[in-house]
C-alpha positions in Angstrom: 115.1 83.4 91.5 115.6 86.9 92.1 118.0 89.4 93.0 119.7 88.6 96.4 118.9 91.5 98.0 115.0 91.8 96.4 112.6 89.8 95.3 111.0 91.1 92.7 107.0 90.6 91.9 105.8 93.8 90.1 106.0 92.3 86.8 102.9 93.2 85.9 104.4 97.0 86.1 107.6 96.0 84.3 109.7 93.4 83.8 113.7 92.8 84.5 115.6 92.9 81.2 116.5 89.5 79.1 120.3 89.8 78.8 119.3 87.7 75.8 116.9 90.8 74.8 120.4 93.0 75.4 122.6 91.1 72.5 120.4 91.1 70.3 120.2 94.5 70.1 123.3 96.0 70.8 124.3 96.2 67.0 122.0 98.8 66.8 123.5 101.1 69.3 126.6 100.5 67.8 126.8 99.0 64.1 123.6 99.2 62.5 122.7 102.7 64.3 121.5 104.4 61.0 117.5 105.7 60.6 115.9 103.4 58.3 116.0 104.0 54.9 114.5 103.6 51.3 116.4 101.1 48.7 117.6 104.6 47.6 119.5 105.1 50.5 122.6 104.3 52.0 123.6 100.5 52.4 123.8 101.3 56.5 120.3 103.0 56.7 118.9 100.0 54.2 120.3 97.2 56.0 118.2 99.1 59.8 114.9 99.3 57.5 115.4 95.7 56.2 115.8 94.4 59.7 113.7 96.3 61.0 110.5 95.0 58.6 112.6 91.0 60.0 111.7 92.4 63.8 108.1 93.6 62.2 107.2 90.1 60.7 108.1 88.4 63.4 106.1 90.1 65.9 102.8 90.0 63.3 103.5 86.4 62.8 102.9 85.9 66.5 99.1 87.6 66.1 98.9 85.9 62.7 98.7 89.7 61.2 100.1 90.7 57.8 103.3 92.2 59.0 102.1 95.3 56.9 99.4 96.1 59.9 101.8 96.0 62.7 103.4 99.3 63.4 105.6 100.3 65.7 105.1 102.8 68.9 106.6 104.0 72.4 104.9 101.5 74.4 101.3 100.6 74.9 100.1 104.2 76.6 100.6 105.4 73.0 99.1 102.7 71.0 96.2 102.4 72.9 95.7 106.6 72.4 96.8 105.9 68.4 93.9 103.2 68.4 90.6 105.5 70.1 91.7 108.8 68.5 92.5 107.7 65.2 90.0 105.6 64.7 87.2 108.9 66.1 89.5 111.1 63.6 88.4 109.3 60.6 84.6 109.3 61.2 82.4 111.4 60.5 80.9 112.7 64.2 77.7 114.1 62.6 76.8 110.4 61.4 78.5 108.3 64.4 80.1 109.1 68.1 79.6 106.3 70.4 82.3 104.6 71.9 81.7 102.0 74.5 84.8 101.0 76.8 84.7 98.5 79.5 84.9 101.0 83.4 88.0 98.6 84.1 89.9 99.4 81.7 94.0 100.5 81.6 94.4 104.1 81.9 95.6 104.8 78.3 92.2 103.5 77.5 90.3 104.3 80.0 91.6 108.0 80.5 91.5 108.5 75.9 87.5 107.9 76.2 87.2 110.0 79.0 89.1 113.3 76.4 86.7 111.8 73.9 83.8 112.8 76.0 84.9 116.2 76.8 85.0 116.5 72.9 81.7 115.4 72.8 81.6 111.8 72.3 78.7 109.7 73.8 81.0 106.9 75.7 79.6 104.0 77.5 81.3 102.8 80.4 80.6 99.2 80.5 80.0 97.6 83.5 81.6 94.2 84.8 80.7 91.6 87.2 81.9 90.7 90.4 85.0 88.9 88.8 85.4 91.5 86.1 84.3 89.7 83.0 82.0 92.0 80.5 78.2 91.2 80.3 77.7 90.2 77.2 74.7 90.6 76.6 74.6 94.2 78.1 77.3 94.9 75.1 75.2 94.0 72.5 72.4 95.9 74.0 74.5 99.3 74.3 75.7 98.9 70.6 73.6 100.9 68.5 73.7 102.8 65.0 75.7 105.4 66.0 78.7 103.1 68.0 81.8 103.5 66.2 84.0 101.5 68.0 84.3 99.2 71.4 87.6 98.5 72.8 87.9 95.6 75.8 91.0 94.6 77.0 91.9 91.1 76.5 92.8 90.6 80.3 92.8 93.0 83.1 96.0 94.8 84.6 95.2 94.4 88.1 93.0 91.4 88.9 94.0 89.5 86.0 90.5 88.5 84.3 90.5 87.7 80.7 87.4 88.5 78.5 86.4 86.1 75.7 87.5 88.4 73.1 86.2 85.9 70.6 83.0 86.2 71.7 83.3 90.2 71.6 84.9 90.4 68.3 82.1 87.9 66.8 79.4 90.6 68.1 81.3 93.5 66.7 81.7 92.6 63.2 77.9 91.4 63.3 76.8 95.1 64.7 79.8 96.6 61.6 81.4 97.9 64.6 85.1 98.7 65.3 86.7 96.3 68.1 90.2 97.4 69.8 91.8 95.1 72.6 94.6 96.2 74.7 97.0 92.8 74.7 100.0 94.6 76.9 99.8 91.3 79.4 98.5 88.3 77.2 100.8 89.2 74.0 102.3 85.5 73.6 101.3 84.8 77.1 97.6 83.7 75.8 97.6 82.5 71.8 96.2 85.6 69.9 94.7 85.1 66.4 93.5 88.8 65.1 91.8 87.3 61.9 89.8 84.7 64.0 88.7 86.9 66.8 87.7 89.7 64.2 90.3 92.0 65.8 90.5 95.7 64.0 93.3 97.2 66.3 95.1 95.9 69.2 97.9 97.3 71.8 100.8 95.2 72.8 104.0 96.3 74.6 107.8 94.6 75.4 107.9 95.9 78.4 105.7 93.0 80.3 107.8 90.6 78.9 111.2 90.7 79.8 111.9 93.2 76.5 113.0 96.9 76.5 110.6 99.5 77.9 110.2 102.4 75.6 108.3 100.4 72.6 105.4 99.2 72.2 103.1 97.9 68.7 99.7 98.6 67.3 97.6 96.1 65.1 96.1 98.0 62.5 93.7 96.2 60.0 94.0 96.9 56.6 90.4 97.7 56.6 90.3 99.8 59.6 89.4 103.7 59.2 92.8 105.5 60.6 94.2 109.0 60.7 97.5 109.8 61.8 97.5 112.4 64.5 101.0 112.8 65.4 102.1 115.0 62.3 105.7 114.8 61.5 107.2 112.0 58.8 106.0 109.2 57.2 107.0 106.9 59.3 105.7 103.5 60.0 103.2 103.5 56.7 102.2 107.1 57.6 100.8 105.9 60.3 102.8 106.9 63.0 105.0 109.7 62.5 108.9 110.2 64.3 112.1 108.1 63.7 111.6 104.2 64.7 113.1 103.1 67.9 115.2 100.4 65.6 116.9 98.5 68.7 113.7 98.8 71.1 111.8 96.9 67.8 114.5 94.4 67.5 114.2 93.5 71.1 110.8 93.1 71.3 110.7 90.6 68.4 113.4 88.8 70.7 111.6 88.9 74.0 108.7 87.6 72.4 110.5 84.9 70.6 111.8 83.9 73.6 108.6 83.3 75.9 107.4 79.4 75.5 104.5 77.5 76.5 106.2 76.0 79.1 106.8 79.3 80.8 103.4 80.5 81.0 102.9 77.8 82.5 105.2 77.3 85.2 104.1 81.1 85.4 100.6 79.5 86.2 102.2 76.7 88.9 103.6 79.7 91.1 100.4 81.8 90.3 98.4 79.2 92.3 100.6 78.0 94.8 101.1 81.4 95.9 97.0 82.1 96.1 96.5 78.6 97.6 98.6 79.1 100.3 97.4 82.7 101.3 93.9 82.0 101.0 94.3 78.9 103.3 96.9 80.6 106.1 96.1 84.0 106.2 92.4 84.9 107.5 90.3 87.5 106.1 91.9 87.5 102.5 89.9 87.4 99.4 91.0 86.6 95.7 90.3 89.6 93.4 89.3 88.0 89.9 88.0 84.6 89.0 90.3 81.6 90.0 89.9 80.3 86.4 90.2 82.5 83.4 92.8 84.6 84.6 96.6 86.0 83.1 99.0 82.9 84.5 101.5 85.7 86.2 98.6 87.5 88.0 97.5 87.1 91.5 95.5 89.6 93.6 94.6 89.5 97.3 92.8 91.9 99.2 94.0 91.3 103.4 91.2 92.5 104.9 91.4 95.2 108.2 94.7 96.6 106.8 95.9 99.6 104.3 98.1 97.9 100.8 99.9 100.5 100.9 101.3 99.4 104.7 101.7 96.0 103.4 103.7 97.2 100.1 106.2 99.7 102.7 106.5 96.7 105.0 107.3 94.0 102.4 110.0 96.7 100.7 111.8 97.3 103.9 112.0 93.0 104.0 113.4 93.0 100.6 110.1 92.2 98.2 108.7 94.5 95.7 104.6 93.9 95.2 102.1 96.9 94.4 98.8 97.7 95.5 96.6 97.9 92.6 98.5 99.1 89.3 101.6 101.2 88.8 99.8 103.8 87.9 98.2 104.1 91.5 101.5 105.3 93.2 100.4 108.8 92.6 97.2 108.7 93.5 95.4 108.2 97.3 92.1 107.4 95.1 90.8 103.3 95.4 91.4 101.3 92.3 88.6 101.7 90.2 89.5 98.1 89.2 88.2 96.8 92.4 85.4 99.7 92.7 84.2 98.4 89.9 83.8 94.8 90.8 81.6 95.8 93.0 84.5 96.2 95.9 84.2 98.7 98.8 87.0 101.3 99.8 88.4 99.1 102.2 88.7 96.1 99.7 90.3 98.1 97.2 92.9 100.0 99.8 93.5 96.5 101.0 94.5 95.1 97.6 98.0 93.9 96.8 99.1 92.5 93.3 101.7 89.5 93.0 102.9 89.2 89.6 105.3 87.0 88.3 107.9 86.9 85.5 110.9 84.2 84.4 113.1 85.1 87.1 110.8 83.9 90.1 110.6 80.2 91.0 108.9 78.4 94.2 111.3 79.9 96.7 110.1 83.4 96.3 107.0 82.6 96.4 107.4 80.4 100.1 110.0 83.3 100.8 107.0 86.3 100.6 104.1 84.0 102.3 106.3 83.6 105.3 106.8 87.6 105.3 103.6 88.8 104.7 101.6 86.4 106.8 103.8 88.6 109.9 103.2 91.7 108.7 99.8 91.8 107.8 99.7 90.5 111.4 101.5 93.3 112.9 99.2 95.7 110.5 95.9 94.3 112.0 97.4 94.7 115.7 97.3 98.4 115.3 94.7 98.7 112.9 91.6 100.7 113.7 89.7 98.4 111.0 90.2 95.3 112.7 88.6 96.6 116.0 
């Protein structure tokens, strides 16, 4: 159930606020608005560090992490850019400088290895298959004695895939190689166990789950190589220098504390009714990502013979808010490199759209946008040169 005047489905992008989220940390603002402080401070800026490390535990407890290797960032762009370069920092480039990163990968990932290279790393772009899952095999086959680190995002922004990070973290602690996932839309969505996946370092944001946008958290093992590379304090173990964003950390403890098993999977319910019924009344569509396997607020459908970006302008002037490929894409006129590299063509990936789905949507918005879109992308292909 959505606003009245919008229904929104870019949650995937960002979520709608918990007002539940809001409550809990107004003190903050107001009260308890002191930096945190040492036991030799003052009681205000104690009492923000003490509840701060309450908002820190919770959040590791989730990943089953020491709440000692959990810091605090902006969001997940910066976490995933603490996680390449200061892990690269803190080896020795003479004696190892091979990366390997899956070619689907988010941006803050995707784009870090690509400045690595220009340094002079030696970064493999893995390849994925037609539904975006890693090869396997191929990883093991591109590790070698120089690979520092391989970072593989648990499940993919766009088209939703999840890897079997088990499987990826059991290869990478038998090669003694470093393994960062980016978790910005599985954290509490999909169970996460850091210690039984053999995860080093791993990115997770509020903002995806109905938290405050503006922080995010890294995973840190306690045995992982790190340098800080934002000078300043010593901040968040002198790891992460600059004064903590005390209400943003209390939030996100409470929008992850508030997401259930039961959501996800009503999240799940409306995933596939909404791909059932477009794959089976609108012709020329194709799912992007595997049916099974996939985030439970994800679905993406390429509609053949028209532009996503026609469809996404069509359904906004109707009221719904959807995105062709990820948020990040608004700037850009290049094709997702998502659905490039799942073996897609130009016209698949210009024809993508991306449905996700967040607490505040239920069954009605779903029949609501199948009804709308069925007409436009009708409309679209009437006057579309690709459907001739």
């Amino acid at each position: 159930m959505s606003d009245e005047n919008n229904i929104y489905l870019d949650n995937s992008s960002t979520t709608r606020l918990d007002e539940r989220v809001l409550e809990e940390m107004k003190p903050y603002f107001f009260n308890t608005y002191a930096v945190a402080s040492s036991e030799f401070g003052y009681s205000l800026g104690i009492k923000a560090k003490k509840d701060l490390n309450k908002a820190r535990k919770r959040l590791a407890k989730r990943i089953s992490a020491d709440q000692n290797e959990f810091i605090f960032t902006s969001g997940a762009t910066e976490s995933s850019n603490l996680a390449l370069k200061g892990v690269v920092n803190q080896i020795d480039s003479d004696q190892k400088n091979h990366i390997i990163v899956s070619e689907i990968e988010d941006f803050p990932v995707l784009n870090s290895a690509k400045t690595l290279e220009k340094q002079g790393y030696d970064v493999t772009f893995l390849e994925v298959d037609k539904e975006g899952f890693v090869n396997l095999d191929r990883l093991e086959e591109e590790i070698k004695a120089e690979t520092i680190l391989v970072s593989i995002q648990h499940a993919n922004q766009e088209i939703g895939t999840i890897q079997n990070i088990e499987k990826i973290g059991q290869i990478c602690k038998s090669e003694d190689v470093i393994f960062h996932t980016d978790a910005t839309h599985t954290f509490t969505r999909i169970p996460i166990d850091v210690n039984k996946y053999n995860i080093d370092l791993m990115t997770v944001s509020a903002h995806t789950i109905n938290g405050p946008r503006g922080i995010g958290g890294l995973y840190i093992s306690q045995d992982t190589p790190y340098k800080k590379w934002i000078d300043g304090g010593y901040q968040e173990f002198n790891k992460r220098a600059g004064v903590v964003n005390i209400p943003g950390a209390i939030g996100f403890a409470k929008a992850a504390e508030l997401v259930t098993e039961e959501e996800n999977e009503r999240l799940k319910d409306l995933r596939d009714y909404l791909i059932d019924r477009v794959l089976s009344e609108i012709e020329d569509t194709t799912l992007n990502g595997p049916k099974e396997d996939r985030l439970p607020q994800n679905a993406n459908v390429t509609f053949h013979f028209v532009e996503g970006e026609s469809i996404t302008l069509h359904l906004d002037m109707r009221g719904f808010s959807v995105s062709t490929g990820s948020a990040c894409f608004s700037n850009s006129l290049e094709a997702s490199h998502v659905i490039m590299g799942i073996g897609g063509d130009h016209e698949r990936a210009h024809g993508s759209v991306r449905f996700s789905f967040s607490r505040y949507n239920d069954k009605e918005d779903v029949d609501k946008v199948i009804s709308e879109i069925g007409e436009v992308v009708e409309q679209l292909r009437e006057i579309s040169p690709l459907s001739e």
